[in-house]
PAVO-190417 format. One record per atom (N, C-alpha, C): x, y, z; residue number from 1; atom name; residue in three letters. Coordinates in pm, whole numbers, plus 50000, padded with zeros to 5 digits. Example, Ala and Ser with C-alpha at 12.3 -4.5 7.8 and 13.67 -1.06 7.14 Angstrom:
<recs>
     px     py     pz    i  at   aa
  51319  49431  50780    1   N  ALA
  51230  49550  50780    1  CA  ALA
  51320  49670  50780    1   C  ALA
  51285  49775  50708    2   N  SER
  51367  49894  50714    2  CA  SER
  51290  50003  50787    2   C  SER
</recs>
This chain:
<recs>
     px     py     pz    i  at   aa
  69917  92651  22711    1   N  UNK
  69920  92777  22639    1  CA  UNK
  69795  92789  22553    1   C  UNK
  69718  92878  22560    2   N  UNK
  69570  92934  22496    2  CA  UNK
  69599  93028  22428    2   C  UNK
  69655  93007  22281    3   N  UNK
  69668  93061  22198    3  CA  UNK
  69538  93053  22107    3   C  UNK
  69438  93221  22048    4   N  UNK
  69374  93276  21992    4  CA  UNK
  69348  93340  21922    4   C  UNK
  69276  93348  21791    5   N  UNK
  69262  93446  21690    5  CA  UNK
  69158  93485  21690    5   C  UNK
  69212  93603  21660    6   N  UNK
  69095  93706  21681    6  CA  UNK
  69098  93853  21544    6   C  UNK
  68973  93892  21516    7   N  UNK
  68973  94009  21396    7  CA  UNK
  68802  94036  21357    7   C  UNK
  68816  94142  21312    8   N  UNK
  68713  94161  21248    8  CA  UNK
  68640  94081  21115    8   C  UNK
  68540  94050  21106    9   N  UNK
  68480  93937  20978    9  CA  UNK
  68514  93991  20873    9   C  UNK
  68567  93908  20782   10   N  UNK
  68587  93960  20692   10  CA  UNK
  68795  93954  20689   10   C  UNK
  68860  93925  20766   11   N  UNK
  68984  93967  20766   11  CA  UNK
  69063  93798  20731   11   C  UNK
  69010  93705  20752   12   N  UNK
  69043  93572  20722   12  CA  UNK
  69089  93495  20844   12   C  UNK
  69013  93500  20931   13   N  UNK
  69036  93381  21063   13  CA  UNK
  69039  93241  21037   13   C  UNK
  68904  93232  20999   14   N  UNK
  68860  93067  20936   14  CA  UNK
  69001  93034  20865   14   C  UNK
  68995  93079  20690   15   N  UNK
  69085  93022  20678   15  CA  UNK
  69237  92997  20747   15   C  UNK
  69261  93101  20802   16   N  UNK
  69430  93040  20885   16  CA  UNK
  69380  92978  21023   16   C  UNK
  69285  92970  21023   17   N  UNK
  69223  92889  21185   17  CA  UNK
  69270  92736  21139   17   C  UNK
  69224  92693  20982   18   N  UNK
  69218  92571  20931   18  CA  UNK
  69401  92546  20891   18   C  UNK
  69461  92642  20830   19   N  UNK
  69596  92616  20835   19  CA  UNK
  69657  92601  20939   19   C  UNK
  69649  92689  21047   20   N  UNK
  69748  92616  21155   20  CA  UNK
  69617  92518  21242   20   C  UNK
  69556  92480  21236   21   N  UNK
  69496  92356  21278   21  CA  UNK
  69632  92254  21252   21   C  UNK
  69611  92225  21111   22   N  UNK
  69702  92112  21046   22  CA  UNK
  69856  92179  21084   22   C  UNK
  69903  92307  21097   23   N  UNK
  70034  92297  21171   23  CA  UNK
  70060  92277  21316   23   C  UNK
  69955  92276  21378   24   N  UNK
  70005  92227  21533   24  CA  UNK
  69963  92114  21535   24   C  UNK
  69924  92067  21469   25   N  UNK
  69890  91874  21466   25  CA  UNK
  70059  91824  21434   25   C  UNK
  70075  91866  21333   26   N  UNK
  70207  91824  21283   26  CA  UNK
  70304  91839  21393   26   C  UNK
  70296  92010  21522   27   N  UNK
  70408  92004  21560   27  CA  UNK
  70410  91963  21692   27   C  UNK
  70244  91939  21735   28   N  UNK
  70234  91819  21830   28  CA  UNK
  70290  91680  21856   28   C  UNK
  70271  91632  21720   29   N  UNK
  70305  91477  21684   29  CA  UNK
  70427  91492  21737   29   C  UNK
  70540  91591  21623   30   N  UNK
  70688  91574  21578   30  CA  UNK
  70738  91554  21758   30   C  UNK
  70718  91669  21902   31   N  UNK
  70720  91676  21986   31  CA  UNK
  70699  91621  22120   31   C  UNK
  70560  91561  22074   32   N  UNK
  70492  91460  22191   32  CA  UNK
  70404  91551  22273   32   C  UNK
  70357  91632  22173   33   N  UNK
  70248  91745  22267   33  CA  UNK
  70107  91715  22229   33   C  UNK
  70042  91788  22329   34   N  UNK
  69847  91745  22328   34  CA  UNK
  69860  91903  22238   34   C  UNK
  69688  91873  22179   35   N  UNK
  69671  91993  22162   35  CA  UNK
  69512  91956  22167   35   C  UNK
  69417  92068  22187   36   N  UNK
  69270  92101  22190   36  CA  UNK
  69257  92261  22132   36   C  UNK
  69102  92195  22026   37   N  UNK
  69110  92315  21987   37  CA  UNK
  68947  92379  22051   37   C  UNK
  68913  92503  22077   38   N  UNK
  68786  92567  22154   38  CA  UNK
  68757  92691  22038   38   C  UNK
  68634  92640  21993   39   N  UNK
  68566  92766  21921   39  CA  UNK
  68462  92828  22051   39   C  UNK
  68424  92954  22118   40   N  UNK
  68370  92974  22157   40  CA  UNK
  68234  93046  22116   40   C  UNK
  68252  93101  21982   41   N  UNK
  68149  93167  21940   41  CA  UNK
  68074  93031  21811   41   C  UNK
  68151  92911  21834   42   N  UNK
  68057  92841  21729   42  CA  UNK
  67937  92742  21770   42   C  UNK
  67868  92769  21750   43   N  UNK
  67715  92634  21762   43  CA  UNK
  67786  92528  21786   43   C  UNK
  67782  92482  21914   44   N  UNK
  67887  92372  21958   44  CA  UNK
  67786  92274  22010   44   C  UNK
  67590  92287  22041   45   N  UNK
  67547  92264  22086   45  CA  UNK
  67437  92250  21993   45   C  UNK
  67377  92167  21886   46   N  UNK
  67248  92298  21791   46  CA  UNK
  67138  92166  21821   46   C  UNK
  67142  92094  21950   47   N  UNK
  67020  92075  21969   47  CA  UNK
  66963  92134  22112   47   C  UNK
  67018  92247  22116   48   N  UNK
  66963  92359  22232   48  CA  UNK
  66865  92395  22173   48   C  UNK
  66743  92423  22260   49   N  UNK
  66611  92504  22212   49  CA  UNK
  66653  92638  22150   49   C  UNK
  66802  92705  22269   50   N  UNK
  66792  92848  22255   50  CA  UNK
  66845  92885  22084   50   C  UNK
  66899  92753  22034   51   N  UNK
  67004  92760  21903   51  CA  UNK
  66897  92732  21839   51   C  UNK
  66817  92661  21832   52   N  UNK
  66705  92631  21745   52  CA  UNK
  66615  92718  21744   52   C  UNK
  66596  92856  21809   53   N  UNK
  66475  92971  21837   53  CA  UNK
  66562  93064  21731   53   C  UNK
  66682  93058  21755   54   N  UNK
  66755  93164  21744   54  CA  UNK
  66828  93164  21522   54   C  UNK
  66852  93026  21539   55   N  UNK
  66845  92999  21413   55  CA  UNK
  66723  93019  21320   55   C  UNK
  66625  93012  21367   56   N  UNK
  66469  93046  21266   56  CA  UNK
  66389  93140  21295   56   C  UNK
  66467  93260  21424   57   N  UNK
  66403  93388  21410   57  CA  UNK
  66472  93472  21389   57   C  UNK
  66447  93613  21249   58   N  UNK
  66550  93641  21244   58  CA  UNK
  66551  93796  21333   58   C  UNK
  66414  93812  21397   59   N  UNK
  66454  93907  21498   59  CA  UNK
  66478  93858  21645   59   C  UNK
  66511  93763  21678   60   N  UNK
  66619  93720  21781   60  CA  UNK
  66785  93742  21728   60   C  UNK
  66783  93662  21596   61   N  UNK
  66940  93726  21521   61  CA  UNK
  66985  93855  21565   61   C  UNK
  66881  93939  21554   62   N  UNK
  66912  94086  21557   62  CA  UNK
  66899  94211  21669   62   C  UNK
  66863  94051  21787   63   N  UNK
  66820  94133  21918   63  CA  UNK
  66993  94126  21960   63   C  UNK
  67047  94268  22030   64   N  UNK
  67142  94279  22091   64  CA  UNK
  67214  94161  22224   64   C  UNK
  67051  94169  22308   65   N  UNK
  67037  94084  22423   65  CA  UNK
  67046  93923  22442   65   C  UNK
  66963  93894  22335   66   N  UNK
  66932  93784  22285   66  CA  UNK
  67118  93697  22216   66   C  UNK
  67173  93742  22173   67   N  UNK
  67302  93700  22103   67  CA  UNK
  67348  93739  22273   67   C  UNK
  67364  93794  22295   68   N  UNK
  67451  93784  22403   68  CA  UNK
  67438  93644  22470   68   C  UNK
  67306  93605  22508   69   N  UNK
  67267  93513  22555   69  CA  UNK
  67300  93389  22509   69   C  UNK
  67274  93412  22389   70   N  UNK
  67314  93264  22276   70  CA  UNK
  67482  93283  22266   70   C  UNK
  67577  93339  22276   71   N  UNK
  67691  93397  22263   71  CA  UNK
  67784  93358  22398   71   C  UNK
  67683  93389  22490   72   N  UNK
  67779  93321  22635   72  CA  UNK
  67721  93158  22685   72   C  UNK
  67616  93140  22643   73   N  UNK
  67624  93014  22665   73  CA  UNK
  67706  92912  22532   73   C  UNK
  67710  92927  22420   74   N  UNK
  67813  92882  22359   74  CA  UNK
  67954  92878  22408   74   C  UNK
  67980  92976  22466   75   N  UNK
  68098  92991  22513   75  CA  UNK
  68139  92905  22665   75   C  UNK
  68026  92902  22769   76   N  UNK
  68066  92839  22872   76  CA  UNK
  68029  92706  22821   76   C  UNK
  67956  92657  22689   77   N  UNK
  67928  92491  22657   77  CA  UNK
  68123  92488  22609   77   C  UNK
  68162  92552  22577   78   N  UNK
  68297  92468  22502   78  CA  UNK
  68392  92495  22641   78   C  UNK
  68399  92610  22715   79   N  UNK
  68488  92577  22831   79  CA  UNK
  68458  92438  22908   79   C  UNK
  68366  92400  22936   80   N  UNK
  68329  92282  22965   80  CA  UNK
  68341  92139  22960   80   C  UNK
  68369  92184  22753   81   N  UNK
  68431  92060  22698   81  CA  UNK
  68550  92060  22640   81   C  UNK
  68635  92147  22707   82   N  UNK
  68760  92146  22657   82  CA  UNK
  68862  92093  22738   82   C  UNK
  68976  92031  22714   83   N  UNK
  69091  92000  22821   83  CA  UNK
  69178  92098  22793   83   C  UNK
  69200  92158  22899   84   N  UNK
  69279  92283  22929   84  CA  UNK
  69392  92266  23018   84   C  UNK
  69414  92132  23024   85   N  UNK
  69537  92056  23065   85  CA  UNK
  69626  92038  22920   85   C  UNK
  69547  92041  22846   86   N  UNK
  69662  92046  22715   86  CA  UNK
  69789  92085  22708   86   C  UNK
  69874  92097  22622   87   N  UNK
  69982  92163  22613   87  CA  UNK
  69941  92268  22493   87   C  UNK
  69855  92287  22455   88   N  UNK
  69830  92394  22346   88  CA  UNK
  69671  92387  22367   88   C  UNK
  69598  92500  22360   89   N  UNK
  69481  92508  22330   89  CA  UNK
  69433  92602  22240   89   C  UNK
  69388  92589  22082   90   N  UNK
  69405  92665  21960   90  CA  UNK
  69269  92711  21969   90   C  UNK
  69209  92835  21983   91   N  UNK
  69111  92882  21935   91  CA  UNK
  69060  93002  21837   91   C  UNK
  68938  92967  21792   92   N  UNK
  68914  93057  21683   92  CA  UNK
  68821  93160  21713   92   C  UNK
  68875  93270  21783   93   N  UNK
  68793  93358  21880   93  CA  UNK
  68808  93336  21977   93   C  UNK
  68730  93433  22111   94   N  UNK
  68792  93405  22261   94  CA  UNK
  68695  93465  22321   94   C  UNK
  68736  93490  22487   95   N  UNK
  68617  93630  22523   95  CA  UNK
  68669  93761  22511   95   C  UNK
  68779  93737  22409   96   N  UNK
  68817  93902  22343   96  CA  UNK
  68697  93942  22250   96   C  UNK
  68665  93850  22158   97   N  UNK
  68536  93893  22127   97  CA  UNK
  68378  93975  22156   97   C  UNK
  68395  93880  22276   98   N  UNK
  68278  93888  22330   98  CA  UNK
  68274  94081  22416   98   C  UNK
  68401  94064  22464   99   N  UNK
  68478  94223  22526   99  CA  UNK
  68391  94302  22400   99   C  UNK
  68439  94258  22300  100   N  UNK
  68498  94379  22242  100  CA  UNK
  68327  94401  22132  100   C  UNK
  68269  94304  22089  101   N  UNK
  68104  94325  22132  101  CA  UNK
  67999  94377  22216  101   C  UNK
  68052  94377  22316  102   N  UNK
  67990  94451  22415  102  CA  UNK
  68053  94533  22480  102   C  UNK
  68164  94617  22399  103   N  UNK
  68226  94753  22440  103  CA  UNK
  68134  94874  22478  103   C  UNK
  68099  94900  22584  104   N  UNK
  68085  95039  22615  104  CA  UNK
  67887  95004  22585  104   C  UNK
  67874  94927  22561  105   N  UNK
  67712  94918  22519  105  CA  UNK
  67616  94996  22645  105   C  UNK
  67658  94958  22810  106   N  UNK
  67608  94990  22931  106  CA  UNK
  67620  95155  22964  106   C  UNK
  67618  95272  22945  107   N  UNK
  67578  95403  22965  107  CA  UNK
  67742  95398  22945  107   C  UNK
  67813  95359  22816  108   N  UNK
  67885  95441  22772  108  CA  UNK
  68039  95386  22865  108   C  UNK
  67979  95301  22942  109   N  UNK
  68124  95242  23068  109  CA  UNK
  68193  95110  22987  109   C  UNK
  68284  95092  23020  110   N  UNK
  68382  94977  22997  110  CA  UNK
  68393  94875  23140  110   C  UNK
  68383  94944  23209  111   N  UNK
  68407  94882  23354  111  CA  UNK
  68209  94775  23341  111   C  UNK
  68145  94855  23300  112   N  UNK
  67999  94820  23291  112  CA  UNK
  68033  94700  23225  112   C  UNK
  68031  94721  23084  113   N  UNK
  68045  94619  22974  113  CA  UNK
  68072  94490  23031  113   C  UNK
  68253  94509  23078  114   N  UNK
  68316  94414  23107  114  CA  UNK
  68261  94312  23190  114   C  UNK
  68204  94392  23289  115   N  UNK
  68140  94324  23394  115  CA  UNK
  68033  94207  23360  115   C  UNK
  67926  94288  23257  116   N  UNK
  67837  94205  23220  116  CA  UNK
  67914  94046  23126  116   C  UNK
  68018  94086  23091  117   N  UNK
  68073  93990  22983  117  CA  UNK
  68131  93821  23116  117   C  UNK
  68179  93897  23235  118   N  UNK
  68285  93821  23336  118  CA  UNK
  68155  93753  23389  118   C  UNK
  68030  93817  23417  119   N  UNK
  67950  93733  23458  119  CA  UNK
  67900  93606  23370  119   C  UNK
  67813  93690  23225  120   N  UNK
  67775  93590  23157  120  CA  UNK
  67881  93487  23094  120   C  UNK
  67991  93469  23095  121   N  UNK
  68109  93415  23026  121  CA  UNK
  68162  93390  23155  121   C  UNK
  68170  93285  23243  122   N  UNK
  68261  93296  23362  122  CA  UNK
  68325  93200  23374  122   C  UNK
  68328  93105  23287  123   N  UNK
  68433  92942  23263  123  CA  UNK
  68477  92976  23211  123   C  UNK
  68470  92990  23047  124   N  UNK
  68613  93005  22986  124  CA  UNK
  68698  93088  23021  124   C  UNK
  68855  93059  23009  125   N  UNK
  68970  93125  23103  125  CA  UNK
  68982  93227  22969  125   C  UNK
  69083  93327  22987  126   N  UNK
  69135  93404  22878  126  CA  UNK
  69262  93412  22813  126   C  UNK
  69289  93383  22710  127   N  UNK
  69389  93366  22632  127  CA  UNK
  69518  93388  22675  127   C  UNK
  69648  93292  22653  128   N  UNK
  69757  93385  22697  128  CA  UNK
  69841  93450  22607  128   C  UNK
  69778  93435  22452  129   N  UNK
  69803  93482  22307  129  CA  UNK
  69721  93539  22229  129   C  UNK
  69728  93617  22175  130   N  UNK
  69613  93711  22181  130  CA  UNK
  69653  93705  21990  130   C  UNK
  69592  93644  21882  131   N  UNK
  69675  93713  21743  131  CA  UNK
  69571  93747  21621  131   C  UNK
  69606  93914  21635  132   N  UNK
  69538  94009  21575  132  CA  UNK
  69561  94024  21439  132   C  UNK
  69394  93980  21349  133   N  UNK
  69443  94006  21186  133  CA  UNK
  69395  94134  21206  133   C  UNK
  69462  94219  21139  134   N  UNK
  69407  94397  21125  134  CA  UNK
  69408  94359  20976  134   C  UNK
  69337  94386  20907  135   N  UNK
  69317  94457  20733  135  CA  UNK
  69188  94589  20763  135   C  UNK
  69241  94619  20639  136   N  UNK
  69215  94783  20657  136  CA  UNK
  69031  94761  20586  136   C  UNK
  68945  94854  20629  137   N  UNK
  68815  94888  20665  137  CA  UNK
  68774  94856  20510  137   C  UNK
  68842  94886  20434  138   N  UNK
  68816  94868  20262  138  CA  UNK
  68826  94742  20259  138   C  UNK
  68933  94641  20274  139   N  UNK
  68941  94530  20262  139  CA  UNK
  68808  94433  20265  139   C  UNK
  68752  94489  20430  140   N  UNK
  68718  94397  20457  140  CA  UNK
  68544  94389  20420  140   C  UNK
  68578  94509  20372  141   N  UNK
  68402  94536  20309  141  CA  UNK
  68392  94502  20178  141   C  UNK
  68497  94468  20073  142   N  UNK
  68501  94387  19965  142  CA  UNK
  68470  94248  19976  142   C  UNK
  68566  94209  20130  143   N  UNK
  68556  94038  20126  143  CA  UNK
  68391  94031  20182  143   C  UNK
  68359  94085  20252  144   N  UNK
  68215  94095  20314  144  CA  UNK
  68131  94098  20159  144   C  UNK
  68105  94186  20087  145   N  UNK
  68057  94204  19948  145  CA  UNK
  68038  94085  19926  145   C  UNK
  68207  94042  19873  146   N  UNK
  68203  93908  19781  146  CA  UNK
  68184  93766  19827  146   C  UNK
  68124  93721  19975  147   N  UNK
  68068  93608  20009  147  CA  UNK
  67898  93568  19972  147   C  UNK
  67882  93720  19924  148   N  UNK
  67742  93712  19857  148  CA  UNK
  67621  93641  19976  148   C  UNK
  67607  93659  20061  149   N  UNK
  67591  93634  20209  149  CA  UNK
  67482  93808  20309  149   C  UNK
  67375  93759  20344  150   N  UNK
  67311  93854  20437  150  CA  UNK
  67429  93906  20519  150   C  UNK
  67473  94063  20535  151   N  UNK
  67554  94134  20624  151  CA  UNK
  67506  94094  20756  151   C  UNK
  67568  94055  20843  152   N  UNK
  67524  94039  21024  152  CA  UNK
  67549  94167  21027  152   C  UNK
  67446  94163  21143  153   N  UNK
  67487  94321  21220  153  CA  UNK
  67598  94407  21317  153   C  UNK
  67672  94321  21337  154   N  UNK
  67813  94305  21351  154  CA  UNK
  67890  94314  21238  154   C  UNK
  67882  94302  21097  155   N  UNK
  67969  94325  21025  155  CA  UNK
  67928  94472  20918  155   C  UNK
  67825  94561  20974  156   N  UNK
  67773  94698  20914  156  CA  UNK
  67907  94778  20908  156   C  UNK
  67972  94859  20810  157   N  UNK
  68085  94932  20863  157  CA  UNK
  68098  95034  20984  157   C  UNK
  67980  95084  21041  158   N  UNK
  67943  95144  21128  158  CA  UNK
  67979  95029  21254  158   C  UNK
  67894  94903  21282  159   N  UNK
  68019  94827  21384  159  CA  UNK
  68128  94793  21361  159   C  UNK
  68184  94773  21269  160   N  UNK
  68330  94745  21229  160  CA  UNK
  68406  94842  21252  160   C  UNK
  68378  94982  21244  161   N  UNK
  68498  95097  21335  161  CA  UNK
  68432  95096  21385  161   C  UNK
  68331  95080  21553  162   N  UNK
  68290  95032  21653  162  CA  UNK
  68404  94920  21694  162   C  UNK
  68376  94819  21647  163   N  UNK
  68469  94700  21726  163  CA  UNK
  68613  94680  21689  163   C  UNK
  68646  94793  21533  164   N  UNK
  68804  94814  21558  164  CA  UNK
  68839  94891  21619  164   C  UNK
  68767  95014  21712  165   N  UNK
  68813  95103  21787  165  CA  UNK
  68820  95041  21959  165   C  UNK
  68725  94898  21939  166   N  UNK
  68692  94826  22101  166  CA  UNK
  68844  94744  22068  166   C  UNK
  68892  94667  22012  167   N  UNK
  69006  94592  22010  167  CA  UNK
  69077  94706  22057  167   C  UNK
  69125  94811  21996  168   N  UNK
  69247  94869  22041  168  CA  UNK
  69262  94943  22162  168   C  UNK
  69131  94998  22199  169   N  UNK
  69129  95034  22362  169  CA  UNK
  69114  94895  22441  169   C  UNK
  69070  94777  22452  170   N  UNK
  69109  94691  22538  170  CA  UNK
  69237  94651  22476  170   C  UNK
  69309  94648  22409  171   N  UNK
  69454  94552  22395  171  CA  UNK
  69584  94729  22445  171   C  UNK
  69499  94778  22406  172   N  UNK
  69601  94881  22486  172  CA  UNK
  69638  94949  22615  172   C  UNK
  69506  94887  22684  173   N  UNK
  69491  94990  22808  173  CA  UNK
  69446  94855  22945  173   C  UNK
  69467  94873  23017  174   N  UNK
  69449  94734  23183  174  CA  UNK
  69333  94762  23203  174   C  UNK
  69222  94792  23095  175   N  UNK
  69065  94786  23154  175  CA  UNK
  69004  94672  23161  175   C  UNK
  69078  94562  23157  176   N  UNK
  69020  94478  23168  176  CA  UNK
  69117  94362  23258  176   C  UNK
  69089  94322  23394  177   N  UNK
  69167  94253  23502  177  CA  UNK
  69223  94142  23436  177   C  UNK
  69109  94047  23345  178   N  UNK
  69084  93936  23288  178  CA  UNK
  69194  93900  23196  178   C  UNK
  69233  93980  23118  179   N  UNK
  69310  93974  23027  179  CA  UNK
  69476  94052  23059  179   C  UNK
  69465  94023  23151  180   N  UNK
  69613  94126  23226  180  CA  UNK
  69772  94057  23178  180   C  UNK
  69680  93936  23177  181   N  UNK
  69813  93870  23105  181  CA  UNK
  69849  93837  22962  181   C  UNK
  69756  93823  22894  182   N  UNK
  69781  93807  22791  182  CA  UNK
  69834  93899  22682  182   C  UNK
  69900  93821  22592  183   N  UNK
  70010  93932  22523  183  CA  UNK
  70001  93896  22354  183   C  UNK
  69949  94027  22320  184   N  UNK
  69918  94017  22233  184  CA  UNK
  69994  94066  22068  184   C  UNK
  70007  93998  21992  185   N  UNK
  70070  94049  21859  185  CA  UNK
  69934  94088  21733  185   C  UNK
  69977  94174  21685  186   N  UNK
  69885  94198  21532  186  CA  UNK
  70001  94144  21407  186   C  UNK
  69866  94070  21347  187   N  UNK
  69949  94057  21201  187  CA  UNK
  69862  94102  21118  187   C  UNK
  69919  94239  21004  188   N  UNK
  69873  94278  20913  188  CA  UNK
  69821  94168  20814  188   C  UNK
  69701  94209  20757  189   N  UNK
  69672  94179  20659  189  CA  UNK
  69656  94250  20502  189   C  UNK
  69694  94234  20419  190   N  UNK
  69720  94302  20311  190  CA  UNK
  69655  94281  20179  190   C  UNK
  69627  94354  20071  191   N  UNK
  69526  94320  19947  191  CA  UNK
  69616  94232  19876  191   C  UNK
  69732  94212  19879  192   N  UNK
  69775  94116  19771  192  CA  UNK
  69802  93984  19834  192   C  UNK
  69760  94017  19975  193   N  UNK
  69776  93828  20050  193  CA  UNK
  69729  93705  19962  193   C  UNK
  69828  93625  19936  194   N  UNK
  69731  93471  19975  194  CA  UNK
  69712  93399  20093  194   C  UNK
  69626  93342  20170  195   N  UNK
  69676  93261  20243  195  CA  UNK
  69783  93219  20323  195   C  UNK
  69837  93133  20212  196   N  UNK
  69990  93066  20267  196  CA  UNK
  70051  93187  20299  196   C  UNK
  70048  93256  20268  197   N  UNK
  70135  93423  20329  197  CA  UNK
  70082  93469  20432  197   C  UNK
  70003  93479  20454  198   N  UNK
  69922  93533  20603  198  CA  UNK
  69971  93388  20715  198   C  UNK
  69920  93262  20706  199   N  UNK
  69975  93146  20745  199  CA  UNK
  70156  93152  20774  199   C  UNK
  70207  93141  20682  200   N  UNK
  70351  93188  20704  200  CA  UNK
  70388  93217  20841  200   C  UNK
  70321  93389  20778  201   N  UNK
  70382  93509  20869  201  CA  UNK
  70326  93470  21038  201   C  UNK
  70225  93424  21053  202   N  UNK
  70169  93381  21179  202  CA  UNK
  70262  93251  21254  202   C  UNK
  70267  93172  21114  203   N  UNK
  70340  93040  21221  203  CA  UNK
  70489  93074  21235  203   C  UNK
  70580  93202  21170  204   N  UNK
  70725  93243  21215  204  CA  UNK
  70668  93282  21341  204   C  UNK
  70587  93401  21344  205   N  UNK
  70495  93473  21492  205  CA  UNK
  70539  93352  21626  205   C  UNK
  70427  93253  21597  206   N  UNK
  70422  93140  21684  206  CA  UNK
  70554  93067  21720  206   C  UNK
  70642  93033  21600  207   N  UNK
  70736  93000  21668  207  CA  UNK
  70825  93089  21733  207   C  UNK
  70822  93226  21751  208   N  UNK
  70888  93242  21784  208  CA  UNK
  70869  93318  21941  208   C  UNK
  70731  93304  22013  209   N  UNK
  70695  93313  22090  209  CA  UNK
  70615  93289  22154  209   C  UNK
  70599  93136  22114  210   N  UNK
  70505  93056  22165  210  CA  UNK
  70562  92933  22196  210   C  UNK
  70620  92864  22045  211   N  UNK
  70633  92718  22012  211  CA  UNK
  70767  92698  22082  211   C  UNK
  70854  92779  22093  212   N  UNK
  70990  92738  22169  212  CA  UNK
  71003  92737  22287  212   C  UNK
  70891  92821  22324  213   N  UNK
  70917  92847  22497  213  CA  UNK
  70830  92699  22548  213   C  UNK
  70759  92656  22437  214   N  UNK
  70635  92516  22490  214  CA  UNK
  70726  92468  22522  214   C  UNK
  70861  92442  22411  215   N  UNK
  70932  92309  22414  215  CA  UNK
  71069  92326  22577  215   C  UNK
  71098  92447  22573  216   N  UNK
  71182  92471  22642  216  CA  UNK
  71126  92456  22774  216   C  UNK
  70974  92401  22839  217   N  UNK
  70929  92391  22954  217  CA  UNK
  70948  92241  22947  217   C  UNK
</recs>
């Protein structure tokens, strides 16, 4: 089972990426289950030339083409090194990302997009859990603010309703073959969250349509 999180920056992945890390360790052990975890969008590789060009120029950062490039080969380096024989495979991001980055970029097509994504991305498999932080457009331009951190160009509010309008036409609609199976939940995120509350609400989520059906196989 390839269970994934996925959201816009700014909505808190990392941190509940790191909380249920330490809860499927725990509910591996208790069980007798494997687990592997696959970041696909993280520097999994940084003595690549292309990570080392790309880290100290910052108009490669900002070339569209160029991240794509650095973006799918990250992604086929961790399909590579992942065991996907596991009984759980936890990741922090997916090629829902990558979808939903390169929504509609090709004369305006989805069928285009996609295409380019299935080629350059063609190892890693696609999620069979799909779990969506939504916080609202204000939110996430405060938490963006307050990391005190250069804005990526991916996180401008102008792409951010860009790529919250790409999540909900691919999770709503069969434009994409790849992802036909996977089934996806949103968990709100809210201004008075802590953590452990967002964490919570995700690992009731998980158990209750994920973690029982593991055990019940």
């Amino acid at each position: 089972m390839y269970v994934c999180l996925e959201g816009l920056d700014g909505s808190g992945k990392t941190t509940l990426f790191n909380g249920l890390k330490i809860k499927f360790d725990e509910h591996c052990k208790l069980h007798g289950l494997t687990a592997e975890i696959a970041c696909p969008t993280h520097n999994s590789n940084p003595d690549s030339l292309l990570e080392k060009l790309y880290n100290r120029n910052s108009r490669l950062k900002n070339s569209s083409l160029f991240r794509a490039l650095i973006y799918s080969r990250r992604s086929n380096f961790v399909a590579k090194n992942t065991n996907w024989n596991s009984d759980f495979v936890l990741g922090d991001r997916s090629i829902v990302t990558s979808y939903v980055t390169r929504w509609r970029k090709y004369r305006g097509s989805a069928k285009l997009s996609s295409l380019f994504v299935d080629i350059m991305e063609s190892k890693i498999p696609a999620p069979d859990f799909v779990i969506m932080l939504d916080a609202s457009p204000e939110l996430l331009i405060r938490r963006l603010k307050a990391r005190n951190q250069d804005i990526d160009i991916d996180e401008t509010p102008k792409r951010s309703m860009e790529m919250r309008a790409a999540y909900k036409e691919i999770r709503d609609s069969a434009l994409i073959s790849r992802l036909g199976k996977a089934l996806w939940v949103t968990v709100p995120i809210y201004d008075e969250d802590e953590p452990v509350d967002v964490l919570d609400r995700t690992w009731k989520i998980l158990e209750e349509n994920v973690l029982q059906l593991s055990l019940k196989e």
